[in-house]
N, CA, C and O atoms as a Tripos MOL2 file, in Angstrom:
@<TRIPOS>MOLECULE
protein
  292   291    73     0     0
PROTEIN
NO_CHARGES

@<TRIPOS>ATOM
      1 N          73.9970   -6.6370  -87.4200 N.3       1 UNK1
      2 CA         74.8420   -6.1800  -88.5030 C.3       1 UNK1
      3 C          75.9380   -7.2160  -88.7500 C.2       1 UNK1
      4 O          76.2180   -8.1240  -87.9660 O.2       1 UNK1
      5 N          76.5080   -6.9900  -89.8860 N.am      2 UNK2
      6 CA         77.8440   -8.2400  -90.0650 C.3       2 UNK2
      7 C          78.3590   -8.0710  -89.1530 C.2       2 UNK2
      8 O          78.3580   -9.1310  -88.5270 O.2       2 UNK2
      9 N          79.1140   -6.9210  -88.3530 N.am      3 UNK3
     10 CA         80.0090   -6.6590  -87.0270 C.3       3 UNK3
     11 C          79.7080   -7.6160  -86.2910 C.2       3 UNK3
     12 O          80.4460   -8.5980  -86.2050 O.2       3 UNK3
     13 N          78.5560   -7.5100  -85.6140 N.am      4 UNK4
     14 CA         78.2120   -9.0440  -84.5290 C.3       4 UNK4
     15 C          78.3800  -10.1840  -84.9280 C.2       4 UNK4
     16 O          77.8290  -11.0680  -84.2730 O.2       4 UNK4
     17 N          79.0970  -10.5330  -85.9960 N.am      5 UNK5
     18 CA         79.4910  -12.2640  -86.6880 C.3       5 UNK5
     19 C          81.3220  -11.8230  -86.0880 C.2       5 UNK5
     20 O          82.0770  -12.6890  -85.6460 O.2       5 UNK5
     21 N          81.6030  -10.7560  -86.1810 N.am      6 UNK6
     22 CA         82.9280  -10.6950  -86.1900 C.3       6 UNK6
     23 C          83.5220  -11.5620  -84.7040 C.2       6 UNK6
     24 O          83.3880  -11.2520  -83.5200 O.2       6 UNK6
     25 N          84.4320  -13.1220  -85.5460 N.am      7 UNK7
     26 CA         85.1010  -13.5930  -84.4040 C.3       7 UNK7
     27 C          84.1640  -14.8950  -84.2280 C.2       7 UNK7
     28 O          84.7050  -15.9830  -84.0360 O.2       7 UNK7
     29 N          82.8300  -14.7900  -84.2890 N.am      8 UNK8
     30 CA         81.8980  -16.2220  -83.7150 C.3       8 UNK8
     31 C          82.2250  -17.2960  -84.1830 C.2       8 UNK8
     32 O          82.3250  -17.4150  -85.4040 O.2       8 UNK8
     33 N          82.4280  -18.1580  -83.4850 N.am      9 UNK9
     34 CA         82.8270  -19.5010  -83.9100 C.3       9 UNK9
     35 C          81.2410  -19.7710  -84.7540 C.2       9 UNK9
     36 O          80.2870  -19.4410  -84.0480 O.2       9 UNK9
     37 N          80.9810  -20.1490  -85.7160 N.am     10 UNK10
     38 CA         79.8550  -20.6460  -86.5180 C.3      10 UNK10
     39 C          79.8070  -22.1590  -87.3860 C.2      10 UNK10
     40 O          80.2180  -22.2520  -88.5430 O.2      10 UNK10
     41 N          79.2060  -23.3590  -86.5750 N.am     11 UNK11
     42 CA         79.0120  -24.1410  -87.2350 C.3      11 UNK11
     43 C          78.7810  -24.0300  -88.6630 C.2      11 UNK11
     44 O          78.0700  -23.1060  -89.0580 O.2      11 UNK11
     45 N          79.2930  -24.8570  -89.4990 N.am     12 UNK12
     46 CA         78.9080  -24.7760  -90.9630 C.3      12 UNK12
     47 C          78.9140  -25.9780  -91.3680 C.2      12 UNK12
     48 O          79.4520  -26.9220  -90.7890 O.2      12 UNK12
     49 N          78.1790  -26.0170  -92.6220 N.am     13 UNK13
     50 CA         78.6990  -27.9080  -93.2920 C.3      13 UNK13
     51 C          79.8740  -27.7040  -93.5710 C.2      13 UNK13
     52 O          80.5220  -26.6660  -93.4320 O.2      13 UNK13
     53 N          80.2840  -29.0070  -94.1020 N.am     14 UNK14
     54 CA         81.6440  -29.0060  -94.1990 C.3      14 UNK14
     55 C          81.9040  -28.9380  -95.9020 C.2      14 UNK14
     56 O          82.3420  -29.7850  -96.6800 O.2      14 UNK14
     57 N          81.4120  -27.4860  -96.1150 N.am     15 UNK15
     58 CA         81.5860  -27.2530  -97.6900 C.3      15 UNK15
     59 C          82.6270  -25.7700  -97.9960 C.2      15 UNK15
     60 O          82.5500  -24.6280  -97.5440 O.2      15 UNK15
     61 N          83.4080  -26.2970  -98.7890 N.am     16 UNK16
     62 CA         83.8090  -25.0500  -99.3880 C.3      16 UNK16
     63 C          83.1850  -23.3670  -99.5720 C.2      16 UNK16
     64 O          83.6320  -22.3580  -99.0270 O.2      16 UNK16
     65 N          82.4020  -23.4410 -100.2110 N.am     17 UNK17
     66 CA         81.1980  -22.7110 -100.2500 C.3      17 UNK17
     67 C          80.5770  -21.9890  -99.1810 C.2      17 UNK17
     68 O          80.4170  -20.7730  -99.0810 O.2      17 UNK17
     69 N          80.1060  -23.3100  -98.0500 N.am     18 UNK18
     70 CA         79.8230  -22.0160  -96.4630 C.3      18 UNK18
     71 C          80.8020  -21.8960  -95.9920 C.2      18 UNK18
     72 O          80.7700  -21.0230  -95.1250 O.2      18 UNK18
     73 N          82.1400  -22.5470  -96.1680 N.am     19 UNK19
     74 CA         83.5740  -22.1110  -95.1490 C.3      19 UNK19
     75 C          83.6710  -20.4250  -95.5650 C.2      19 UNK19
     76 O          83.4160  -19.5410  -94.7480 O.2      19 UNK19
     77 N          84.1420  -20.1260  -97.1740 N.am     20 UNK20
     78 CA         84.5800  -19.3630  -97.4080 C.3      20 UNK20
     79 C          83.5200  -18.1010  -97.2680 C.2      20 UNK20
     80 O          84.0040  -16.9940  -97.0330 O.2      20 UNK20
     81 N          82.1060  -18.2350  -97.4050 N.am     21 UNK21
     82 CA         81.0830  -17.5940  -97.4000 C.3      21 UNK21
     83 C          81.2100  -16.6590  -95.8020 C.2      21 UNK21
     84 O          81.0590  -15.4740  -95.5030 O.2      21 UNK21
     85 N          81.5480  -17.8510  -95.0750 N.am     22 UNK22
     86 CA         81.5290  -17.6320  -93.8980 C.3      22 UNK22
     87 C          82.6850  -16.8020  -92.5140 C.2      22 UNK22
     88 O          82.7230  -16.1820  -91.4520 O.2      22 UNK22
     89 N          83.6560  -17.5980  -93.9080 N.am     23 UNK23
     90 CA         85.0640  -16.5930  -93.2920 C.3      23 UNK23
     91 C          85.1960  -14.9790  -93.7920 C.2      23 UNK23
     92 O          85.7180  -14.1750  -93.0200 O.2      23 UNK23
     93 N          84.6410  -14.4870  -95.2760 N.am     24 UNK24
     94 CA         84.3280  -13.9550  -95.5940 C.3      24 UNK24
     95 C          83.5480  -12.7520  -94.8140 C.2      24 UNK24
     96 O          83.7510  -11.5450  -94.9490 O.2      24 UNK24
     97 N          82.3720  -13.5540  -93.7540 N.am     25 UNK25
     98 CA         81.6590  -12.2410  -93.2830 C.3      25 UNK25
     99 C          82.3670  -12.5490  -91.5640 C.2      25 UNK25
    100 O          81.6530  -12.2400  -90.6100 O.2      25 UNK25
    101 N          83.5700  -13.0700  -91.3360 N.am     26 UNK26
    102 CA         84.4770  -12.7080  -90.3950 C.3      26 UNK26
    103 C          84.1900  -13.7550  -88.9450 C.2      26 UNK26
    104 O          84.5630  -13.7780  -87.7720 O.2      26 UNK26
    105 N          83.7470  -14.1560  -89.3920 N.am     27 UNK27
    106 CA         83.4990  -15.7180  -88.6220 C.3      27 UNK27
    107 C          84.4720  -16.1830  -88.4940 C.2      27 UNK27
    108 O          85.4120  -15.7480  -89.1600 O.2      27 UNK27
    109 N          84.6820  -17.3500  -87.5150 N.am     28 UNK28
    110 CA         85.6400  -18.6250  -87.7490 C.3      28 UNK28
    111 C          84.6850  -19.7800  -87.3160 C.2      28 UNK28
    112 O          84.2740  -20.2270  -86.2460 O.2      28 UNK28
    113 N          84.4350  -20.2020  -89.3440 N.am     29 UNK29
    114 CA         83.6240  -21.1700  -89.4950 C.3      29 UNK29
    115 C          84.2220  -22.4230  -89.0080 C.2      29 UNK29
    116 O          85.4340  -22.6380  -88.9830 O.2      29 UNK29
    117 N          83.0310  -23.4780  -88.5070 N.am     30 UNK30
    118 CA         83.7050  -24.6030  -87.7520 C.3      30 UNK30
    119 C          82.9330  -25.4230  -88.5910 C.2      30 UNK30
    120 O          81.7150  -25.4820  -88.4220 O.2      30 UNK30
    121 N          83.4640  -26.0270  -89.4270 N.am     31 UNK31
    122 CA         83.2540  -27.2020  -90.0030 C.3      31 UNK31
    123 C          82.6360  -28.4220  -89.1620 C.2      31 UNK31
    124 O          83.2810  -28.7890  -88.1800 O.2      31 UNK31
    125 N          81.5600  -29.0090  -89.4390 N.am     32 UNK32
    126 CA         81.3370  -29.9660  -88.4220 C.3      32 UNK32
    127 C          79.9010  -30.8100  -88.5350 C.2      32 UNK32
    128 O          78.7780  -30.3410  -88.7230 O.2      32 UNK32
    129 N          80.3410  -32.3810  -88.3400 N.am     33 UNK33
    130 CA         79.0710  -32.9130  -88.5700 C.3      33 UNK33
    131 C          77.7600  -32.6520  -88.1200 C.2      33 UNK33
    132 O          77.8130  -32.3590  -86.9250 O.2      33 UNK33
    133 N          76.8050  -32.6330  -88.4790 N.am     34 UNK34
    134 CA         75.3930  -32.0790  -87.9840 C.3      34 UNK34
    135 C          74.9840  -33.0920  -86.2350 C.2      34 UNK34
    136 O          74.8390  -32.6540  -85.0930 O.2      34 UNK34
    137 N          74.9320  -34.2150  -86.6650 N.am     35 UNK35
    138 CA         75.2170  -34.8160  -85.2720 C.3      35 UNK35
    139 C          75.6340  -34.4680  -84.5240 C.2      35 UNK35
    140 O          75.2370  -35.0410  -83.5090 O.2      35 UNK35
    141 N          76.8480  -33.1940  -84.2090 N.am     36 UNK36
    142 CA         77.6240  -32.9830  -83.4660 C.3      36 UNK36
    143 C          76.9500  -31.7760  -82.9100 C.2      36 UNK36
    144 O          76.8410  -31.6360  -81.6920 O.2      36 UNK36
    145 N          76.4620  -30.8370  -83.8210 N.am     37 UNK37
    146 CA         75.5190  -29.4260  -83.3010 C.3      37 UNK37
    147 C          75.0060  -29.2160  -82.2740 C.2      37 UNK37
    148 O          75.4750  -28.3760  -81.5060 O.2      37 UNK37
    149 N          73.5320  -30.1640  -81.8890 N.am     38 UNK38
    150 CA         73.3200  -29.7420  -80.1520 C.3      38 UNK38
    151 C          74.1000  -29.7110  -78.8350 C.2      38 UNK38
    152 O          74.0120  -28.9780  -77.8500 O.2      38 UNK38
    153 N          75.0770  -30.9870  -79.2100 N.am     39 UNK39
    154 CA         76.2290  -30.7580  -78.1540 C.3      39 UNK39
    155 C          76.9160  -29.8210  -78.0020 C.2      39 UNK39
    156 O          77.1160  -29.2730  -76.9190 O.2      39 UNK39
    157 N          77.5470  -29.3810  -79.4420 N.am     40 UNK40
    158 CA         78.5560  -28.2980  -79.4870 C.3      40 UNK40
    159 C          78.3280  -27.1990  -79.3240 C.2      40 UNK40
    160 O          79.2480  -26.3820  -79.3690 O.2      40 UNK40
    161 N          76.9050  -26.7750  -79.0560 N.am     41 UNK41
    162 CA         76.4700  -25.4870  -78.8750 C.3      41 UNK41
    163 C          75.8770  -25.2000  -77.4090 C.2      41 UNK41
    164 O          75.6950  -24.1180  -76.8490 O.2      41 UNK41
    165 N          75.6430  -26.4640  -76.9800 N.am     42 UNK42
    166 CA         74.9570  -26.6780  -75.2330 C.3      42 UNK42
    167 C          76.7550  -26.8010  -74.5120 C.2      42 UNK42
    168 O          76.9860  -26.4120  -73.3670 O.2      42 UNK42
    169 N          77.3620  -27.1300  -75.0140 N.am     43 UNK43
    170 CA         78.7750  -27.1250  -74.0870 C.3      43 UNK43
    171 C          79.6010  -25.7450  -74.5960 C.2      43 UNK43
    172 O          80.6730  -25.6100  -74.0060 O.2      43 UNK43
    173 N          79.2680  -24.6070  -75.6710 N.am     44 UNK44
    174 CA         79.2580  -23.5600  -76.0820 C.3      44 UNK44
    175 C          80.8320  -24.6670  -76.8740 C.2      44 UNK44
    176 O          81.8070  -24.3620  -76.1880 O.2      44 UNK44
    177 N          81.1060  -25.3270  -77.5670 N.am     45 UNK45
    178 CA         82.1180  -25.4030  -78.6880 C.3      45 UNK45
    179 C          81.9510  -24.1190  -79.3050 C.2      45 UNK45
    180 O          82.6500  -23.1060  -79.3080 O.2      45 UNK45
    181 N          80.6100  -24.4780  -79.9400 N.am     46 UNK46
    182 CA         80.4300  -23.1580  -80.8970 C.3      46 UNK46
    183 C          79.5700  -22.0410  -81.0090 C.2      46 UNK46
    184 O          78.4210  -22.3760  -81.2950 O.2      46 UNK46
    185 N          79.7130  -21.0390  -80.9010 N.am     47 UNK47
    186 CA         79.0040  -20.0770  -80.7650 C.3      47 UNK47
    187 C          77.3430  -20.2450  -81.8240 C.2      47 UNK47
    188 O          76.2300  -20.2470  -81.2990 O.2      47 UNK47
    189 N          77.5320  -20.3410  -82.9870 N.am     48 UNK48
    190 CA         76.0940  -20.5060  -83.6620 C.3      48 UNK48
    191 C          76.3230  -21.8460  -84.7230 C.2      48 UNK48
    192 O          77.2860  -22.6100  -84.7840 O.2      48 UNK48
    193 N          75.4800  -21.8340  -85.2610 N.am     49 UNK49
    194 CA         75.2060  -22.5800  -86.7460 C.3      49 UNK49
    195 C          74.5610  -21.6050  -87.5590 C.2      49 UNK49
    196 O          74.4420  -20.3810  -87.5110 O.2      49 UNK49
    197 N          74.0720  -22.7730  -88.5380 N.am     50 UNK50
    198 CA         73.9360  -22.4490  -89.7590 C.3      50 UNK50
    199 C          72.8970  -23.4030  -90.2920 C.2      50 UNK50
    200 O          73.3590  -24.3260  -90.9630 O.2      50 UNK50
    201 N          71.4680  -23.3690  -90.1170 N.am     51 UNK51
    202 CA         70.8940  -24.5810  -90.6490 C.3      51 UNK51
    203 C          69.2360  -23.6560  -90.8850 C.2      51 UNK51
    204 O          68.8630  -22.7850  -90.0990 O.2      51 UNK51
    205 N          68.5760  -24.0210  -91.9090 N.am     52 UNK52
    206 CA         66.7850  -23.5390  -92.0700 C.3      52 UNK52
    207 C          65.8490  -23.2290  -90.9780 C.2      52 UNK52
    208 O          66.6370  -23.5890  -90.1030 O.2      52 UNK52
    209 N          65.0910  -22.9570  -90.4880 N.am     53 UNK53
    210 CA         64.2860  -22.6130  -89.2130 C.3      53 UNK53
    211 C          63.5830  -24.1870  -89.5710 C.2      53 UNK53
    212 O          63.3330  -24.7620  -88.5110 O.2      53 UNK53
    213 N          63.3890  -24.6150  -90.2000 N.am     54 UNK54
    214 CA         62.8240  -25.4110  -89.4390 C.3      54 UNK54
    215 C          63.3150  -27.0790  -89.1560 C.2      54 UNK54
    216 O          62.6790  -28.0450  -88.7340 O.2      54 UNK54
    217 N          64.6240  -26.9310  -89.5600 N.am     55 UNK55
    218 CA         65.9920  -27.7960  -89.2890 C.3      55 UNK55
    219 C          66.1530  -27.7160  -87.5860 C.2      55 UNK55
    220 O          66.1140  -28.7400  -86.9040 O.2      55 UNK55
    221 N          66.3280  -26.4280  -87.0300 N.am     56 UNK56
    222 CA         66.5960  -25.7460  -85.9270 C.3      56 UNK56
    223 C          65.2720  -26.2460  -85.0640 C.2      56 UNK56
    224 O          65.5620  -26.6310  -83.9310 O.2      56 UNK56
    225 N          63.8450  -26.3050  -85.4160 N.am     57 UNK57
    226 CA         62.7440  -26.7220  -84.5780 C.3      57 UNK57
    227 C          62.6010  -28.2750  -84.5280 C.2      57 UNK57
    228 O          62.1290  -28.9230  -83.5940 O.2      57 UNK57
    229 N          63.0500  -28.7070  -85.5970 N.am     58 UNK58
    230 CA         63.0530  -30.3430  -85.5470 C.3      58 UNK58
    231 C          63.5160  -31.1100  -85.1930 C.2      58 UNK58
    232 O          63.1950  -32.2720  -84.9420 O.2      58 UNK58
    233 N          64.9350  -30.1770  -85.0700 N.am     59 UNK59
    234 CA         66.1240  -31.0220  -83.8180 C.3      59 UNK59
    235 C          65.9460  -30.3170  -82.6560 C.2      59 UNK59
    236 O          66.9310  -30.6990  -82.0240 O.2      59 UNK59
    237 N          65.3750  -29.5620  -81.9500 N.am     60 UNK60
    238 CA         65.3180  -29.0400  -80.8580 C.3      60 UNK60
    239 C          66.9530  -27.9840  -80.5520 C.2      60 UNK60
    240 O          67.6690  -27.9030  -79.5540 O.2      60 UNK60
    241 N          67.0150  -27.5010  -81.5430 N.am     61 UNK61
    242 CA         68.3590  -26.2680  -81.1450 C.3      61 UNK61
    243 C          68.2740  -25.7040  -80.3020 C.2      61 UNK61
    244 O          69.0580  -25.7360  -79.3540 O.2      61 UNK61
    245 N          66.8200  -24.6850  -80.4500 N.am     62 UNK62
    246 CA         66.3170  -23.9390  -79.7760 C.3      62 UNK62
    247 C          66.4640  -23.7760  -78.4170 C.2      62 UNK62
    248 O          66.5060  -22.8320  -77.6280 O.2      62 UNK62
    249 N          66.5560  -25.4650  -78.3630 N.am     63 UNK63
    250 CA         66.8950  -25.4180  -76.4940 C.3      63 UNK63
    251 C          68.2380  -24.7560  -76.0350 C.2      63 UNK63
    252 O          68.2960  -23.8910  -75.1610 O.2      63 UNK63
    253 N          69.5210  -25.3530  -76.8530 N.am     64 UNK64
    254 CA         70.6820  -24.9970  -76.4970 C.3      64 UNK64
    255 C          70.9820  -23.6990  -77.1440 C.2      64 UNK64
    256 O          72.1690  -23.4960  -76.8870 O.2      64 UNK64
    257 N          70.4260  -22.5030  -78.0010 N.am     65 UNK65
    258 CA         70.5710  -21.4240  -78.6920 C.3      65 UNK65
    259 C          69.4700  -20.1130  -78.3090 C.2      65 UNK65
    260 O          68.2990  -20.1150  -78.6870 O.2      65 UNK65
    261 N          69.9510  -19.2650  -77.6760 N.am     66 UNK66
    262 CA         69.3270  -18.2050  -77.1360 C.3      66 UNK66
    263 C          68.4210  -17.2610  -78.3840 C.2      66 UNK66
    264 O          67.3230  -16.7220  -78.2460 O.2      66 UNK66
    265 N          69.5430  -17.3000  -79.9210 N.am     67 UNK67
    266 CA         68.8070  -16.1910  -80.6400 C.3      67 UNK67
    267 C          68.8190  -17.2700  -82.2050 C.2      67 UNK67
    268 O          69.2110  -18.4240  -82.3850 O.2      67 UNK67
    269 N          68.2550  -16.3420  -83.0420 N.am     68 UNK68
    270 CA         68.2610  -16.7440  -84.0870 C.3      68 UNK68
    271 C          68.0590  -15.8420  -85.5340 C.2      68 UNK68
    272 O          66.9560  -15.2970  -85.5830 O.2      68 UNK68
    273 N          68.6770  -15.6700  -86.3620 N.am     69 UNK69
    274 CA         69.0330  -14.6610  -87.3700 C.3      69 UNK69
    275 C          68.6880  -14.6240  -88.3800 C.2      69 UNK69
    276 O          69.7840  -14.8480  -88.8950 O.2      69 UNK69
    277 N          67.7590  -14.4800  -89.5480 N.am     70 UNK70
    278 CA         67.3290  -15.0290  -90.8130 C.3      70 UNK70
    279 C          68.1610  -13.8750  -91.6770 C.2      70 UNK70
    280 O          68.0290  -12.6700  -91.8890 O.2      70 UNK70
    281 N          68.9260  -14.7400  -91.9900 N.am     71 UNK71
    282 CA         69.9060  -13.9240  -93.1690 C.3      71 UNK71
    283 C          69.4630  -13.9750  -94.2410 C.2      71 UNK71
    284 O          70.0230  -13.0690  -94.8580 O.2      71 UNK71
    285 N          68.6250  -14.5970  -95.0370 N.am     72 UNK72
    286 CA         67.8660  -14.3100  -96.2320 C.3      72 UNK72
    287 C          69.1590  -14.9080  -97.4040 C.2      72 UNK72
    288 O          69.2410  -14.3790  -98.5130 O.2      72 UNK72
    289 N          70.1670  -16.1150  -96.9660 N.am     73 UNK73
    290 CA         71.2970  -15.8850  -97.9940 C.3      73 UNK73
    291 C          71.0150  -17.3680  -98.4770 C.2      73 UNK73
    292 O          71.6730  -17.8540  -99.3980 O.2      73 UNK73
@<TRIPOS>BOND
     1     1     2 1
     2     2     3 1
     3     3     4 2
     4     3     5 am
     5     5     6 1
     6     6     7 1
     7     7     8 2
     8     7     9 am
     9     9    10 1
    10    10    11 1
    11    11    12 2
    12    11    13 am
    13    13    14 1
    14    14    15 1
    15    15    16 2
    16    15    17 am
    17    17    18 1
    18    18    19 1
    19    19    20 2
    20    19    21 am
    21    21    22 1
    22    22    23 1
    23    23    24 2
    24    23    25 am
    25    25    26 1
    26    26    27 1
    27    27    28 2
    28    27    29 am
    29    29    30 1
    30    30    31 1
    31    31    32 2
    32    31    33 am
    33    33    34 1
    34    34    35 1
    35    35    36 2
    36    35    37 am
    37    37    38 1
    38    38    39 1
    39    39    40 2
    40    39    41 am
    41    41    42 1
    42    42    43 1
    43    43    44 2
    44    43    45 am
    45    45    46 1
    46    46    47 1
    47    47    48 2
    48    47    49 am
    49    49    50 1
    50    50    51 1
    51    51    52 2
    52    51    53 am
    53    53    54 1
    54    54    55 1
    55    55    56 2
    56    55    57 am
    57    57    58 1
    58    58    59 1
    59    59    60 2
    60    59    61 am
    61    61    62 1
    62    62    63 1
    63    63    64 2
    64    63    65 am
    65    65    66 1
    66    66    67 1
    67    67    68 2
    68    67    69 am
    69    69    70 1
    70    70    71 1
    71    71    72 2
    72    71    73 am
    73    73    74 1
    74    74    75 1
    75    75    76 2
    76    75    77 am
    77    77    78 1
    78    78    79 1
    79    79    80 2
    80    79    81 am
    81    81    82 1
    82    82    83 1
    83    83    84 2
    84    83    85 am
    85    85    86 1
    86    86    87 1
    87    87    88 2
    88    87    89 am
    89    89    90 1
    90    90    91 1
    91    91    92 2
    92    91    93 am
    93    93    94 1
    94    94    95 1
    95    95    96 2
    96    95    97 am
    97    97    98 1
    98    98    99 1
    99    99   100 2
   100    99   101 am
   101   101   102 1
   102   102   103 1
   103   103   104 2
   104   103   105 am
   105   105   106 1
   106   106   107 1
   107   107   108 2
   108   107   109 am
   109   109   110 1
   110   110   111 1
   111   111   112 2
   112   111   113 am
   113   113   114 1
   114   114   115 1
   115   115   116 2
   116   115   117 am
   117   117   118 1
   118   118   119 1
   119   119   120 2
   120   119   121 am
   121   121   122 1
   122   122   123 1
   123   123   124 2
   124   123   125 am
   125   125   126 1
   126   126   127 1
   127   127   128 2
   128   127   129 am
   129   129   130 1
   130   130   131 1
   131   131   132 2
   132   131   133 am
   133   133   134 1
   134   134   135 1
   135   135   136 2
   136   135   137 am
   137   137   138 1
   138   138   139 1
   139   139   140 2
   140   139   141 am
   141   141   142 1
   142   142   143 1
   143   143   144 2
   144   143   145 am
   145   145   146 1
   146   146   147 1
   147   147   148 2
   148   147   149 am
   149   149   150 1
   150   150   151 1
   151   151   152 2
   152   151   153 am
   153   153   154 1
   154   154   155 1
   155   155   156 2
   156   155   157 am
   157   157   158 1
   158   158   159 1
   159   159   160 2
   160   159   161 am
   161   161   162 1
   162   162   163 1
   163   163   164 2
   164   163   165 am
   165   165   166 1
   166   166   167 1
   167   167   168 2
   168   167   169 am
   169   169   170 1
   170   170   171 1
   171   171   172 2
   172   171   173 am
   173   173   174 1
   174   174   175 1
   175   175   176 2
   176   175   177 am
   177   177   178 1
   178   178   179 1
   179   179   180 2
   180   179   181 am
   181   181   182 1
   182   182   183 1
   183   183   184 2
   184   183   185 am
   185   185   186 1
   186   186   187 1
   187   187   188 2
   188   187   189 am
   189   189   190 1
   190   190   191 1
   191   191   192 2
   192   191   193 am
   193   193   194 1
   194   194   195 1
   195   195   196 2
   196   195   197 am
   197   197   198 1
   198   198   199 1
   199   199   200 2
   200   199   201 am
   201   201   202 1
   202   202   203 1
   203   203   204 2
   204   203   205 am
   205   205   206 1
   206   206   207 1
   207   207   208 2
   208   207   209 am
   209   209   210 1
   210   210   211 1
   211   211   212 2
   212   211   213 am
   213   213   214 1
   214   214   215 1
   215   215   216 2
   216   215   217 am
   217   217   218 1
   218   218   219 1
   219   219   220 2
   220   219   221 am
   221   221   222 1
   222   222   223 1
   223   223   224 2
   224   223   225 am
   225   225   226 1
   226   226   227 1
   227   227   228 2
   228   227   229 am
   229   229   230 1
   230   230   231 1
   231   231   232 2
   232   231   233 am
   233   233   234 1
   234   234   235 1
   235   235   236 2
   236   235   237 am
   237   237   238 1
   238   238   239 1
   239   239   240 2
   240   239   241 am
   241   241   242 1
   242   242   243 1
   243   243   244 2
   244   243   245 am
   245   245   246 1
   246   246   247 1
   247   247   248 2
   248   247   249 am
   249   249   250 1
   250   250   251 1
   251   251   252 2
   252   251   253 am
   253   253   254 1
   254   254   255 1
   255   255   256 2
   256   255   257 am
   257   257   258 1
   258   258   259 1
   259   259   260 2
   260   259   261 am
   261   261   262 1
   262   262   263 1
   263   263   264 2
   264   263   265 am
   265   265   266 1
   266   266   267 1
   267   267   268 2
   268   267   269 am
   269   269   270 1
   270   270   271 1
   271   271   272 2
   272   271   273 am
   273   273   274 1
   274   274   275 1
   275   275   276 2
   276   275   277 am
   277   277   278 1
   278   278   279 1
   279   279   280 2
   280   279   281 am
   281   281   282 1
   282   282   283 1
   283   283   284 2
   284   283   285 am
   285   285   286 1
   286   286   287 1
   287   287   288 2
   288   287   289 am
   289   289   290 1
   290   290   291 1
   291   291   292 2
@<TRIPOS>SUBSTRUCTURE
     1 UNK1         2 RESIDUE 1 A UNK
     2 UNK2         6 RESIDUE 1 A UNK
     3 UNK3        10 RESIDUE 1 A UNK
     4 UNK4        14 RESIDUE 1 A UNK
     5 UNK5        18 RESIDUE 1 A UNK
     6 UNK6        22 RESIDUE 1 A UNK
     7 UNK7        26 RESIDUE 1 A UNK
     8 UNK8        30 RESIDUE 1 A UNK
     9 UNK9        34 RESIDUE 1 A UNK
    10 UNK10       38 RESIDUE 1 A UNK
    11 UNK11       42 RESIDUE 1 A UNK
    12 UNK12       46 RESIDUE 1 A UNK
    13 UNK13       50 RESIDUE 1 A UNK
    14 UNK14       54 RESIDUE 1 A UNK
    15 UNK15       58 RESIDUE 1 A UNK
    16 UNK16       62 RESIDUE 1 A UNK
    17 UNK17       66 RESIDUE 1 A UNK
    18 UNK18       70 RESIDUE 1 A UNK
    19 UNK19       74 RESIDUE 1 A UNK
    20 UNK20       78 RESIDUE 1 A UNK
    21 UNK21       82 RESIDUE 1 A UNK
    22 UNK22       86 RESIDUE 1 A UNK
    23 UNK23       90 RESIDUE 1 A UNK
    24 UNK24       94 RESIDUE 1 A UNK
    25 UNK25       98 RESIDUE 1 A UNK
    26 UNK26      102 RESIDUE 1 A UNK
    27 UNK27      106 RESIDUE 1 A UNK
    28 UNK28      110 RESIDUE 1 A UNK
    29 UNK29      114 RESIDUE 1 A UNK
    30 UNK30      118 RESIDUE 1 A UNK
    31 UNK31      122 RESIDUE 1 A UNK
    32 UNK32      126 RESIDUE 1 A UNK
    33 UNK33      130 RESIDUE 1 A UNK
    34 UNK34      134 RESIDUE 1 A UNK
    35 UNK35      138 RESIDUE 1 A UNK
    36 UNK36      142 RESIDUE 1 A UNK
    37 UNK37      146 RESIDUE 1 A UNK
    38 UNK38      150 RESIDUE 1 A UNK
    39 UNK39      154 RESIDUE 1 A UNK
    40 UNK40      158 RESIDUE 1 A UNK
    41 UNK41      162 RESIDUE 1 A UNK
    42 UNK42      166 RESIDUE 1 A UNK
    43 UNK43      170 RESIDUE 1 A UNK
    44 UNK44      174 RESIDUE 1 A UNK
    45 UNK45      178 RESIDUE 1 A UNK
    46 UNK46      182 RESIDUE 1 A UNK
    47 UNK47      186 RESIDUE 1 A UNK
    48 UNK48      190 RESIDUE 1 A UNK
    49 UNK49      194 RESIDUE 1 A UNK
    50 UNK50      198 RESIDUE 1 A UNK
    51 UNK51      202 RESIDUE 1 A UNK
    52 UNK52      206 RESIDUE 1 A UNK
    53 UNK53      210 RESIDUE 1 A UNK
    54 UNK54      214 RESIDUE 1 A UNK
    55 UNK55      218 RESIDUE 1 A UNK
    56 UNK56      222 RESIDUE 1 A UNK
    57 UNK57      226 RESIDUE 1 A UNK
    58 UNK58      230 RESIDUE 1 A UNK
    59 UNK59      234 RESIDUE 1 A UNK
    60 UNK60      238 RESIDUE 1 A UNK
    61 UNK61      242 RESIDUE 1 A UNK
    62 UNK62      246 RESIDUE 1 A UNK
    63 UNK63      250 RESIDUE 1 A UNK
    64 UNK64      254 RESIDUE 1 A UNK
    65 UNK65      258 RESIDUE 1 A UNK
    66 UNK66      262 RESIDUE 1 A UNK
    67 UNK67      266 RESIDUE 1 A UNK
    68 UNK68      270 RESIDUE 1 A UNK
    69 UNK69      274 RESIDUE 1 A UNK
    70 UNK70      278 RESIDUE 1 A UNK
    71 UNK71      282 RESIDUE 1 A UNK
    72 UNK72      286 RESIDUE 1 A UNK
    73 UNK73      290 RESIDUE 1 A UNK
């Protein structure tokens, strides 16, 4: 449900658009280069991202990310 976003740190691009999208459903979106993602999520910086399923299989996320959410947005 939106409730379980409430508070997660959530990688986002660094766009207007997913910041506010994102603060919106109660996140605290983290702006941040894509390069930076597997690290920041294997050293827990950030709680999730934000990228296509198959963005997520091509960089190997999967390794450092337990779940995964298809929001349909």
């Amino acid at each position: 449900t939106p409730e379980d976003l409430k508070g997660l740190k959530i990688r986002t691009p660094e766009s207007e658009v997913f910041l506010k999208t994102f603060e919106l459903l109660g996140t605290n979106p983290t702006p941040m280069a894509f390069s930076e993602v597997f690290t920041a999520l294997q050293q827990k910086t950030i709680d999730g991202q934000e990228n296509p399923l198959n963005t997520i299989y091509l960089n190997n996320l999967y390794e450092v990310q337990d779940y995964v959410t298809r929001t349909g947005h």
